[in-house]
C-alpha positions in Angstrom: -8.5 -22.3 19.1 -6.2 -19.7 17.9 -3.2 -18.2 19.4 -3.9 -15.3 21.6 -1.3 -12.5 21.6 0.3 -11.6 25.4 -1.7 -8.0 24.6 -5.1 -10.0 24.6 -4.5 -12.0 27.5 -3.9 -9.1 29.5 -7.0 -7.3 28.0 -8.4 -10.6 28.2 -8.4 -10.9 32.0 -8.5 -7.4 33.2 -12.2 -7.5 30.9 -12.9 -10.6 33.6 -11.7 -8.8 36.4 -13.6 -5.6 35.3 -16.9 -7.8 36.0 -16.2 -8.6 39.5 -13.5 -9.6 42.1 -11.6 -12.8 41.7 -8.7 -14.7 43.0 -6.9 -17.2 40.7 -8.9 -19.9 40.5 -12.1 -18.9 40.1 -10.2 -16.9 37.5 -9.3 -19.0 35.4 -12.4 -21.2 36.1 -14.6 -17.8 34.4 -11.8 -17.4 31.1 -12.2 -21.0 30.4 -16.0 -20.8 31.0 -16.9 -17.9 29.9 -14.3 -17.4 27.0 -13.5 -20.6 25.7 -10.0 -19.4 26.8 -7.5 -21.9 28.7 -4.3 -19.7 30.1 -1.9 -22.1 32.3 -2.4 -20.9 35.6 1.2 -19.9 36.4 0.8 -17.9 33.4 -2.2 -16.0 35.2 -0.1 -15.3 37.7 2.1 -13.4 35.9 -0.2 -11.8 33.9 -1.9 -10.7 37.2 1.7 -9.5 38.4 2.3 -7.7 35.5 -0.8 -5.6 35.9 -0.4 -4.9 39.0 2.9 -3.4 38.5 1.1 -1.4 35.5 -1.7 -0.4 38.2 -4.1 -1.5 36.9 -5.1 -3.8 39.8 -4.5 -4.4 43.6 -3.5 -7.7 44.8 -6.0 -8.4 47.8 -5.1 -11.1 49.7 -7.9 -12.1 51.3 -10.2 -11.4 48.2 -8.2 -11.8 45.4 -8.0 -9.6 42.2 -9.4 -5.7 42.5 -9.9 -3.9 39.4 -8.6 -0.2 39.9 -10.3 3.0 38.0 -7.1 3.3 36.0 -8.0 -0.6 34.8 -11.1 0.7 34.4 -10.2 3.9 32.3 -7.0 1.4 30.7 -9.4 -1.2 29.5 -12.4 0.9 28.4 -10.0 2.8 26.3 -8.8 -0.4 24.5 -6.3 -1.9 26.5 -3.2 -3.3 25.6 -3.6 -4.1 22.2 -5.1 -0.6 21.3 -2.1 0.9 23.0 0.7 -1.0 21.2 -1.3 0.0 18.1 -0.9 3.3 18.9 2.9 3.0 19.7 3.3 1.5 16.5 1.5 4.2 14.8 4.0 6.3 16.0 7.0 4.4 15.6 5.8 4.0 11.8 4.8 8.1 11.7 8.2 8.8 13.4 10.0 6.5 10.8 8.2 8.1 8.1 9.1 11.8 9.7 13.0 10.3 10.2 12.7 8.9 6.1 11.9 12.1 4.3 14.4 14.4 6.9 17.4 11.4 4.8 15.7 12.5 1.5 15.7 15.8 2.5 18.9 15.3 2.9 20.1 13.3 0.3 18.3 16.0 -2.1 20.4 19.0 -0.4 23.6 17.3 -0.5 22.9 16.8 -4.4 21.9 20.6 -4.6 24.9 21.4 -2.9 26.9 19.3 -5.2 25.5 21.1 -8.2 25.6 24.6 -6.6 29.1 24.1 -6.1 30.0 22.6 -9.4 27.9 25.9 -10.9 30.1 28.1 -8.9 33.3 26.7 -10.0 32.4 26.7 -13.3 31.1 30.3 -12.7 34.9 31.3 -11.5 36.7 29.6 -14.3 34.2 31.4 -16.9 35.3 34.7 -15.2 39.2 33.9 -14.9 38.5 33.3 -19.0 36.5 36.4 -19.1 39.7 38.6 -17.5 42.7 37.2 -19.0 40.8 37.6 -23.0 39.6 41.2 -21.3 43.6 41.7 -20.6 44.3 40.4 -24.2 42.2 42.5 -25.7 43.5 45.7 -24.1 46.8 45.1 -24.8 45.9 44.4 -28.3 44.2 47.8 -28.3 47.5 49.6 -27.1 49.1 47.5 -29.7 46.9 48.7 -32.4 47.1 52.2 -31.2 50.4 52.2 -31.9 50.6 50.8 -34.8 47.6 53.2 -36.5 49.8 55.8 -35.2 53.3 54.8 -36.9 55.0 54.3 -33.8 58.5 53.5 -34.4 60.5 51.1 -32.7 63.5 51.9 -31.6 66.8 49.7 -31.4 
């Protein structure tokens, strides 16, 4: 007999209680029966505690387990197990959504990077560009000059 996970045993007996009305004992009388299933019966205890603080069933005293229409709706929808699948589905979309914002990142910090190593060179190219623009006009004047046998004077 395999393992069952705590998700199937609480699928597992709000299915029985789905059927009909039970206390404990003739409980876990029908899941060893019926299912091939032996739970310790403490342990069906808490498993019928913990879905009746879910809601999914009224503890009745003096008839035992009631089935309510959200166990109803819970367990026809999949139960336990299809729920955690689903949370897990979106744990593992919302990791994938939280992985490509980092590279998204990661690949606009590097763009920034570059964009900032363009601009400087950008700046030094036009700091070059202005002082050999200033060269060349003063060797213009100095030319003029010269072509027009400017004299020095002492």
């Amino acid at each position: 007999m395999t393992e069952l996970t705590p998700a199937q045993k609480l699928d597992l007996v709000l299915r029985a209680l789905k059927t009909e009305t039970k206390n404990v004992e003739p409980l876990y009388q029908y899941l060893y029966k019926n299912e091939g299933i032996n739970i310790d019966f403490e342990e069906l205890r808490r498993i019928a505690r913990k879905l009746e603080k879910d809601g999914y069933i009224n503890i009745v005293t003096t008839i035992g387990y009631v089935i309510t229409f959200d166990g109803i709706l819970f367990i026809d929808a999949g139960g336990y197990e299809t729920k955690i699948l689903a949370e897990n589905a979106a744990a593992e979309k919302q990791q994938l959504e939280i992985d490509r914002l980092k590279s998204f990142d990661v690949s606009n910090d590097q763009n920034q990077k570059t964009l900032n190593k363009l601009t400087h060179r950008l700046s030094v190219a036009t700091w070059f560009a202005g002082a050999a623009a200033a060269l060349l006009l003063v060797w213009q004047i100095v030319q003029y000059f010269l072509d027009h046998n400017f004299v020095w004077q002492k």
